[in-house]
Each structure stands twice: as C-alpha cells, then as structure tokens.
N, C-alpha and C positions, 0 to 999 in steps of 0.2 A: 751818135757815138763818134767822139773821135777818131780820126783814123791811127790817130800815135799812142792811142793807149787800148787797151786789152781789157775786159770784161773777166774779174776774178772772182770765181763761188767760190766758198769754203764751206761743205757739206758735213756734218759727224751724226752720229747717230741722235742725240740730243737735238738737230737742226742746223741751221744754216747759221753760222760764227763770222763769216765775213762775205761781205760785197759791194765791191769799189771797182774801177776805173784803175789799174796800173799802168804805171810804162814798160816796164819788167820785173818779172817775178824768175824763181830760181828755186827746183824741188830736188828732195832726196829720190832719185829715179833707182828702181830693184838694179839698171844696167849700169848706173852712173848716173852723177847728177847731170841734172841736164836745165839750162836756161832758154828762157822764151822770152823771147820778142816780139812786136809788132809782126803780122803778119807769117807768123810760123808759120811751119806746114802743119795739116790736120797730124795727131798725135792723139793714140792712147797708151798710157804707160803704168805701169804696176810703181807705187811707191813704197820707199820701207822709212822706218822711225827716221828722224832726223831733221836738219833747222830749215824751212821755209822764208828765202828770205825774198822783198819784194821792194819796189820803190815805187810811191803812192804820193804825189801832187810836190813833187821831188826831194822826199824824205824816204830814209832805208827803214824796212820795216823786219820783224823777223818774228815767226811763229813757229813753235817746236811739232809737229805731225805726226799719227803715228802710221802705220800700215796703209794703202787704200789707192786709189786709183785718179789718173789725169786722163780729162779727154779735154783735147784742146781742138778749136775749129771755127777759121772765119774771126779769130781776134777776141774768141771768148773762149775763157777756160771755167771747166767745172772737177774739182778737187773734190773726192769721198772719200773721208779718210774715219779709221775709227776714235780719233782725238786729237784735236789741235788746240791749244794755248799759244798766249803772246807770254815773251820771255819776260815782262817784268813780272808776270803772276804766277812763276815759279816758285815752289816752296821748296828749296837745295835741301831742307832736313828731310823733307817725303823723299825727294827723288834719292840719297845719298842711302835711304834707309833700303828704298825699292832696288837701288842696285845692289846693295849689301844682300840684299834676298836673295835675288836674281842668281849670286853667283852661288850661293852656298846651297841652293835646290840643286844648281848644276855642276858643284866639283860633288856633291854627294849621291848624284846619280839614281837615285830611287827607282824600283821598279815599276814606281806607277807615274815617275814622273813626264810629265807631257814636253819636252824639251824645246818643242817651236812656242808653243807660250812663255816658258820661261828665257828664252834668247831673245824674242821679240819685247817682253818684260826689258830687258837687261839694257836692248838697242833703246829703248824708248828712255830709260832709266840716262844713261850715258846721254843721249844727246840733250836732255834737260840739263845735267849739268855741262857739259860742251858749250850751251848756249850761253849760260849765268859764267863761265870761265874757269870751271873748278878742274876740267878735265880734256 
C-alpha cells in the first residue's frame, strides 16, 4: 500500500459500491464535515445525507451518501452507509419529486407521521440536488 494514499470501502446495504486507493476523501460528518488524510488519526464518526467527495489517481470524485457510519484506522477507511450514488446517475426529476414529498408529509404534520424518516428523506433529497447544482 502506499503510504500517500488511504484504503476507501464504500459499504450500503446492497454491498460494497466502491474500493480504491485515495489521496483524500471528505464526508458529511453528524458533527461537521470532516476531511481525512494520509495518516489520520483512528476515527469513528456517525454520518448524515450529503456529498462524499474524494480524489482518486488525481481526479475529484464526488458521491452523494446517505445516513451511516466512518471508521477510519491505520490509513484505511470503511464507510456504511444506507446509499450512496455517483453524482452523474442522479435522476433531478426523482430527487426534486422526493423532496417535493419530503416537505409536504412535514408542513402537514400527520399523526402518524414518522418525522426522522421524512427529514432524513428530505436531507438525502436536497443533497442530490446540491450535487447536480439545482439547490
């Protein structure tokens, strides 16, 4: 292994979506985003929706995430997240329609509505379009 590059899993429920060799990667951390380098410190960190971006044999690369978890150590990181996509296989009418939901389950407030699904819904909705440039 390199010593200048980092060991990146990309885990979903589906299976394993990516594994390369980066120089730095950059996630949606629950506390803040947070970037990694070479030789981080050990790290495990809670992640929420939003863009994964990463540079891979010195090109910027960028995947949209949703929810899920980093444990970084020793120069290898492992990412479980419950969905990740690369921004060109974005489809803006799904995600525009999914936030269109998102918001009208939650200004209508329903008794039975589950409201951390539908914000995480919403997060997840908004950074697909964030990615593609719409928002």
């Amino acid at each position: 292994m390199a010593e200048d590059n980092i060991r990146l899993e990309i885990v979903t429920p589906e299976g394993q979506v990516f594994h390369q060799m980066v120089e730095w990667f950059y996630v949606p951390a629950q506390l803040g985003a947070t970037g990694v380098l070479t030789g981080h410190a050990p790290l495990v960190t809670a992640l929420v929706p939003g863009l994964l971006k990463l540079r891979r044999e010195g090109r910027d690369e960028q995947l949209v995430v949703g929810e899920g978890f980093l444990e970084m150590r020793d120069n290898e990181a492992e990412i479980l997240v419950h969905s990740a996509e690369a921004v060109e296989n974005i489809d803006i009418e799904r995600a525009m329609a999914a936030r269109d939901r998102s918001q009208k389950r939650l200004a209508e407030h329903t008794e039975d509505l589950d409201t951390l699904r539908a914000e995480t819904s919403l997060a997840r909705a908004n950074a697909r379009l964030s990615a593609k440039g719409i928002i």
